[in-house]
N, C-alpha and C positions, 0 to 999 in steps of 0.2 A: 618494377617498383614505381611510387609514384614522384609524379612531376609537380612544379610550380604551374602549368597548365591543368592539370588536375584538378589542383586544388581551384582555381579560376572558375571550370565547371563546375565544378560543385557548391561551391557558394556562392554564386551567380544563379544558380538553378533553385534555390531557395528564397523565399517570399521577401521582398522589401530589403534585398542583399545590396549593397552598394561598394564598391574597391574605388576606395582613395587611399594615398600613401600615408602611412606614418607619419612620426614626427622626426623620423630619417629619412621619409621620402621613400621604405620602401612596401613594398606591396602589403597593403592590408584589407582586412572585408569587415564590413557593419551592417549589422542589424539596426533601422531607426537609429543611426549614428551610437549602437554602442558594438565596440571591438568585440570580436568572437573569436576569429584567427589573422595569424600574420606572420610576416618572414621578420627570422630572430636570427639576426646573425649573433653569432658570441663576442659579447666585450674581453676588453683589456682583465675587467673582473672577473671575469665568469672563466676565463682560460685560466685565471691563475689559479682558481677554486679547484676549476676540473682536472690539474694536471694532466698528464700523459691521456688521463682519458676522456683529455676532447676533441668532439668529431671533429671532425674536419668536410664534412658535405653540408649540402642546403640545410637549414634547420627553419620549423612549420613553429609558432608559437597557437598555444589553445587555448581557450577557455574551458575549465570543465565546472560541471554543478556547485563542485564543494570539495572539503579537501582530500574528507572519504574517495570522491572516485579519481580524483591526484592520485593518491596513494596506493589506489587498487591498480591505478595503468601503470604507475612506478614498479609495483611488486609483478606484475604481469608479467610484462617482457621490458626490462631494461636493457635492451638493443636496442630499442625501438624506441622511449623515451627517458625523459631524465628530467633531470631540475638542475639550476644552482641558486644559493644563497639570493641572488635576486627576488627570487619568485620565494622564499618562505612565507606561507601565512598567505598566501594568494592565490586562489584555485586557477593556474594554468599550468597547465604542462610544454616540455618542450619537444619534439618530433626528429630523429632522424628521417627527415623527408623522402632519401634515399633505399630507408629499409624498411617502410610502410607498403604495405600490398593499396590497391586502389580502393577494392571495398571495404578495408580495415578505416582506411583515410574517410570515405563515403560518412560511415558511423561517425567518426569519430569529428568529422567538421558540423556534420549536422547537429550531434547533441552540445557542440558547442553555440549552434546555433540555436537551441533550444535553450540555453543556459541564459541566453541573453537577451531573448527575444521577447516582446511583451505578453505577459498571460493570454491574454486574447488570440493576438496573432499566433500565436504558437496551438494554442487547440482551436483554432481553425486551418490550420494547415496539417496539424493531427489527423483532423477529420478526412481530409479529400490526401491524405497521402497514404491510409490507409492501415 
């Protein structure tokens, strides 16, 4: 399963990727200073939303397109992601970081990086990535 170094690779291996920390100081990546992904630890809110069933491992925060493809990785495998009331109305999803395979994460950091990145930059890196 995947790691917090994983994820490091992988969004450091994409065009104009930068990691500074949050605004909790904990690890995040940017595209030209806009968030794509980042470590989501669960609040005070978010545990009492999730009752019983919240993870308790690393948790990846995402960016994704829109709320369609939320929704589509929600219905997909919910082992694997989730939400809480936090994120309504806001295209990210949340990751058990744990139960992600590596090429699953691959996909899914990129097109968050796609989600965020500037038109240009992005179909140019389209291009040379094939």
């Amino acid at each position: 399963m995947a790691t917090w170094d994983d994820v490091r690779r992988i969004a450091l291996a994409l065009p104009e990727t930068t990691e500074r920390g949050s605004h909790d100081d904990l690890p995040a990546w940017r595209v030209r200073d806009k968030l794509f992904v980042w470590e989501r630890p669960l609040r005070r809110g978010d545990l009492a939303a999730l009752g019983d069933a919240a993870p308790d491992g690393p948790i990846l925060g995402a960016r994704v397109p829109d709320e369609g493809a939320k929704e589509a990785l929600l219905a997909d495998d919910p082992e694997v992601y989730f939400t809480t009331p936090h994120f309504d109305g806001y295209p990210a999803v949340l990751v058990r970081l744990d139960r992600i395979g590596v090429e699953e994460l691959t996909e899914l950091v990129t097109e968050a990086w796609y989600a965020r990145a500037p038109k240009r930059l992005a179909a140019q890196f389209r291009t040379t990535a094939g």
